[in-house]
N, C-alpha and C positions, 0 to 999 in steps of 0.2 A: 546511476552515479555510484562511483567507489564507496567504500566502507568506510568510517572514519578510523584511523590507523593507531589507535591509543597502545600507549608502549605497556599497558595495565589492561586488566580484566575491564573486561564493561562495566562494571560497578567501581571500580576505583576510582576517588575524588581527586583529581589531579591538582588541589587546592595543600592537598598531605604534600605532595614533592615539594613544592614550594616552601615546604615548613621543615622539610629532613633533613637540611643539610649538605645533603649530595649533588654536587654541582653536576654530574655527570647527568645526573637522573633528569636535573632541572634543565639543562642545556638541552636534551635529548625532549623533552616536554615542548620545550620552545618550539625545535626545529617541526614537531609535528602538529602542533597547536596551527602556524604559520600557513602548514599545507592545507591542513584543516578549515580556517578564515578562506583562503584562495578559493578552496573547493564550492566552500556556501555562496560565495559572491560569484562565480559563476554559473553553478546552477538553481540559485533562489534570488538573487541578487536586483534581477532587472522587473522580477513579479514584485520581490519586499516590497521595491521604489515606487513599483507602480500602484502596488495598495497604498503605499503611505500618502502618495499625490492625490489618490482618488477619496483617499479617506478624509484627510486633513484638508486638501484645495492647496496643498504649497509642499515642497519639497526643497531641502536643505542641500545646494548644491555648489561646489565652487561656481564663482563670479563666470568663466567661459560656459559653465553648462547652462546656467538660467539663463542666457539671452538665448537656448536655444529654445524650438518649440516647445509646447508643454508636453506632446505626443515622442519626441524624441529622448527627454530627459531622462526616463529611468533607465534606458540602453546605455547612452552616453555615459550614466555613473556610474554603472556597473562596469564598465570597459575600462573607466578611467579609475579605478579603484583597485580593480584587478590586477592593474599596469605598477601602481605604486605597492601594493603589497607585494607583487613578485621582484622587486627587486630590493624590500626594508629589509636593511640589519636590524639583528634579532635581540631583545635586552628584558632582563627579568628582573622585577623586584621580591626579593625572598622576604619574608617576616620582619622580618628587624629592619628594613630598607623600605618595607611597604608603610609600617607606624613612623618610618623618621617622615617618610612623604607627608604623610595626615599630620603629623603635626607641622609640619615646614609650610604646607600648604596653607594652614591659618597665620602662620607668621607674616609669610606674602601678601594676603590676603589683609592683615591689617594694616602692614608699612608701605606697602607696592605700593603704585601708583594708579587712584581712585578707576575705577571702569567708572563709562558712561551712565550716567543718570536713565530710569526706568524711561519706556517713554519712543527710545533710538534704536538703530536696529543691531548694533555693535553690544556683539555678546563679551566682547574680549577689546584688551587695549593694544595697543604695537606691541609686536612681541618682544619681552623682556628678557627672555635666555635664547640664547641659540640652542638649539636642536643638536644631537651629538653628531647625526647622519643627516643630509637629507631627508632619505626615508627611512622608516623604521616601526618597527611592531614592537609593544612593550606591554607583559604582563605582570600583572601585580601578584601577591601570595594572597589577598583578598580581596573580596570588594570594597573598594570606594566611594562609590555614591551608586546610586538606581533609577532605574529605569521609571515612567511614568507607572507604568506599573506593578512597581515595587522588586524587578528585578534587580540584582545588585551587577554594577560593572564594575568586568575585571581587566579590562585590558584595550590598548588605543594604538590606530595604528594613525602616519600622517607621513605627508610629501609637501615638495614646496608646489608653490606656486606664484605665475608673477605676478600677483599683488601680495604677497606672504607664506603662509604655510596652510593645509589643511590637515584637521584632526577629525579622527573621527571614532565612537567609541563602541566595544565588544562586550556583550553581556552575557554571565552565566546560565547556558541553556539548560543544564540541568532544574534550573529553578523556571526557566519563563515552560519547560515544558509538562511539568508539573501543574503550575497555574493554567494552563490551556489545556491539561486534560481535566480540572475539575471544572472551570468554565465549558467545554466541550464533550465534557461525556466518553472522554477517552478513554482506554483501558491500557492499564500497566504494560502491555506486552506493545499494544502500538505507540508508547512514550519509545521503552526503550528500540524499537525500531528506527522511528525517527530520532532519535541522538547516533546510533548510529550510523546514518547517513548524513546529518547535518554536524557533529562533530560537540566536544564543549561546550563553543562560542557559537551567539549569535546578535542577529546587529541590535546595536543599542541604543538606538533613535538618536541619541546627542549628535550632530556634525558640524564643522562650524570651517570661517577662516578667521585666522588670525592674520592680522592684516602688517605690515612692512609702512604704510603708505595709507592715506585718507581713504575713508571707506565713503563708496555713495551710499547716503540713507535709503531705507527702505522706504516705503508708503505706508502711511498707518495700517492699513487695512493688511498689510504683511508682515506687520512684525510678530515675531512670537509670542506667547502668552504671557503673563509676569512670573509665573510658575517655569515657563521654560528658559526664560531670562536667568534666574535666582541659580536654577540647575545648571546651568551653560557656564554659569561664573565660576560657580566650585570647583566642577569638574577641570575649569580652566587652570586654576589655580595649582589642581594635583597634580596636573601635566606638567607647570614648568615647577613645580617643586621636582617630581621624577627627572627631569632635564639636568635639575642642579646636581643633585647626587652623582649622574653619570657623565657634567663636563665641569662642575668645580673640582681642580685638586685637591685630593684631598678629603672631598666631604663623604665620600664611604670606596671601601674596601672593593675592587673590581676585579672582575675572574675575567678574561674574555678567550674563549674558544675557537678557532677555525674549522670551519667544518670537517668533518672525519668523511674519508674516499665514501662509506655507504649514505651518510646523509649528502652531499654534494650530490650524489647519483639522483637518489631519490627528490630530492628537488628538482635537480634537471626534468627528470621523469615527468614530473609533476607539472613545467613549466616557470621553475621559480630559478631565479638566479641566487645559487650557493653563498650564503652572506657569515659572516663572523655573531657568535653569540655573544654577549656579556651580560654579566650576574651582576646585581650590586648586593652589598652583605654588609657586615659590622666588620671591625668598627666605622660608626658611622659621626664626623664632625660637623656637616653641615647647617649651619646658620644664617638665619634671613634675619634683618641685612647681614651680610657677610661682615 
């Protein structure tokens, strides 16, 4: 598998771009973070899913993929994953966009309209903001919430579907692969090995749909845990906070880029369809309720 293409030395935190200011830098981050995601869901993508099924007994998959066998599912969503990230526009929240999230995200959270009682299998309520794209990949300048174990998520990608939208979330590899070489006995030189082959990101268990239309309940014995429940809601919550900032007028400041001739190339390259970047920044006015 290729190298992962970081426009920075192997040691640079690409959590700094996000915080400098330089839209150039940050737009330049996206388009390779984007190849990056593509790369890992192709060549780790249909093993992750298939540990996570074999681990867990159930796997987190839009509505068409779970009526498929159980033996077929982790192919099917890594195909169908790959398919939606290679065609998302690309969107970043820098520092000042990431904290209006977090805090907008509790605003929603207490006005919005209540989620389901513990109990159901609905992680999430109809969707309350539209999406700016279809599809789309969006990084934060931090993390926002973590992983069950304790990795922090930085970034979600999502496409529709017909019964709604699917989300699903990207975790900071530099930290899950640290925790797995002191779990595993790894040695510093085979971390950074594997970051450079698997890139930044890596998956972040959360994946859900948000539903357009009545959801069928699960079966007790399949719903998630109450712990994965509580985490599905939050995280839910900062996504359509992120939504807002980049389709209300108004409520922050938007840069948006079109690909430059070497990035379009390179994504073709790559397999991705050349999409438009956008930054959101200060000033930032958005208010839940509006």
């Amino acid at each position: 598998m290729s190298r992962f293409d970081e426009p920075f030395d192997e040691h640079f935190d690409l959590k700094v771009v996000f915080a400098c200011g330089n839209a150039d830098l940050q737009v330049e981050a996206l388009y390779r973070e984007r190849r990056s995601v593509y790369r890992a869901i192709a060549g780790f993508g249909e093993g992750y899913w298939s540990d996570c099924q074999r681990l867990y007994g159930r796997l987190s998959t839009p509505p068409a993929i779970a009526a498929l066998p159980a033996s077929r599912r982790p192919a099917a969503l890594a195909a169908d994953e790959a398919a939606r990230v290679a065609g998302a526009h690309l969107y970043g929240l820098d520092e000042a966009a990431t904290r209006a999230a977090v805090t907008l995200s509790d605003d929603i959270a207490r006005h919005g309209p209540p989620l389901a009682e513990a109990g159901t299998s609905r992680l999430a309520p109809l969707v309350m903001v539209t999406p700016p794209t279809l599809s789309g990949f969006l990084r934060f300048a931090s993390g926002v919430g973590y992983t069950s174990f304790g990795v922090p998520l930085m970034a979600f990608h999502w496409g529709p579907l017909p019964e709604g939208t699917w989300l699903a979330w990207w975790a900071d590899n530099r930290v899950a692969a640290q925790i797995d070489a002191r779990n595993q006995g790894r040695t510093q030189e085979e971390v950074e090995a594997f970051l450079r082959v698997m890139g930044p990101l890596t998956f972040g268990e959360s994946a859900t749909t948000l539903y357009t239309g009545p959801e069928v309940e699960l079966p007790e014995a399949d719903l998630p845990s109450p712990q994965a429940i509580a985490r599905g809601r939050a995280l839910y919550y900062i996504a359509v906070a992120a939504w807002v900032l980049l389709t209300d007028p108004g409520a922050a400041r938007l840069i948006t880029r079109q690909p430059t001739p070497a990035q379009a190339a390179q994504d073709r390259r790559a397999g991705l369809k050349p999409r438009p970047a956008t930054l959101a920044t200060k000033p930032i006015t958005a208010r839940w309720p509006a």
